[in-house]
C-alpha positions in Angstrom: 21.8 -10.4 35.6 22.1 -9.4 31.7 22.4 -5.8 33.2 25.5 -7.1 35.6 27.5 -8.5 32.7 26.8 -5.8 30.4 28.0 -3.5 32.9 31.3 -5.4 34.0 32.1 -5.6 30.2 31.2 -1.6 29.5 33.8 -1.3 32.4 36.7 -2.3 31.0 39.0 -0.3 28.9 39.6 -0.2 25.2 40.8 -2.6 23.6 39.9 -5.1 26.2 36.4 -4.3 25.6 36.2 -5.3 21.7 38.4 -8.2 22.1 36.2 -9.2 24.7 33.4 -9.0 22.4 35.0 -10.1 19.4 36.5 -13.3 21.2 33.7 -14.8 23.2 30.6 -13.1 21.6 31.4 -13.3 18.1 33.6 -15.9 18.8 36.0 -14.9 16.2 39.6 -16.5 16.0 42.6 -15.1 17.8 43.8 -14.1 14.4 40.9 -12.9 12.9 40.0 -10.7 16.2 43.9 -9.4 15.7 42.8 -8.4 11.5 40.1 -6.6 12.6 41.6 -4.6 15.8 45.1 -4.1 14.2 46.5 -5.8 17.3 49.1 -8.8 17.1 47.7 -12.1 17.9 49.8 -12.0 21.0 48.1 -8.7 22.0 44.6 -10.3 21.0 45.7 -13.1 23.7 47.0 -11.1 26.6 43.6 -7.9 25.9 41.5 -11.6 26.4 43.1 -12.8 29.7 43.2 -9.1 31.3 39.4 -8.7 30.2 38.3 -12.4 31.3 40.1 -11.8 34.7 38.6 -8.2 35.1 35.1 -9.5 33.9 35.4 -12.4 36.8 36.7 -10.3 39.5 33.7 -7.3 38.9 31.2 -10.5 38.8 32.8 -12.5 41.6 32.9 -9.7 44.0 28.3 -9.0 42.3 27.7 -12.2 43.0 29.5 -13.2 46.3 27.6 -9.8 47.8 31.2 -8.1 48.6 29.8 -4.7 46.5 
């Protein structure tokens, strides 16, 4: 399953990816995942919901067997 994740998150594009990472595994702030990317906190917020629905879509479709 750890393989899965890991693989759905590796697929999605850059910046995505490391505000991905930055928001929900390091669990930084909007604003502090913007100061370290050089993003606006608006662009932290919409690279987050574009990963999160990418990440649920690729696991959704794992998990539900439609691969």
């Amino acid at each position: 399953m750890k393989r899965t994740i890991r693989g759905a998150v590796a697929e999605l594009p850059e910046p995505d990816q490391t505000v991905l990472r930055l928001r929900d595994i390091e669990q930084l702030s909007a604003a502090e995942a913007a100061e370290r990317t050089g993003l606006t906190v608006a662009a932290v917020k919409a690279h987050l919901h574009r990963s999160r629905a990418r990440r649920r879509e690729r696991l959704n479709s794992y998990f539900l067997g439609e691969e």
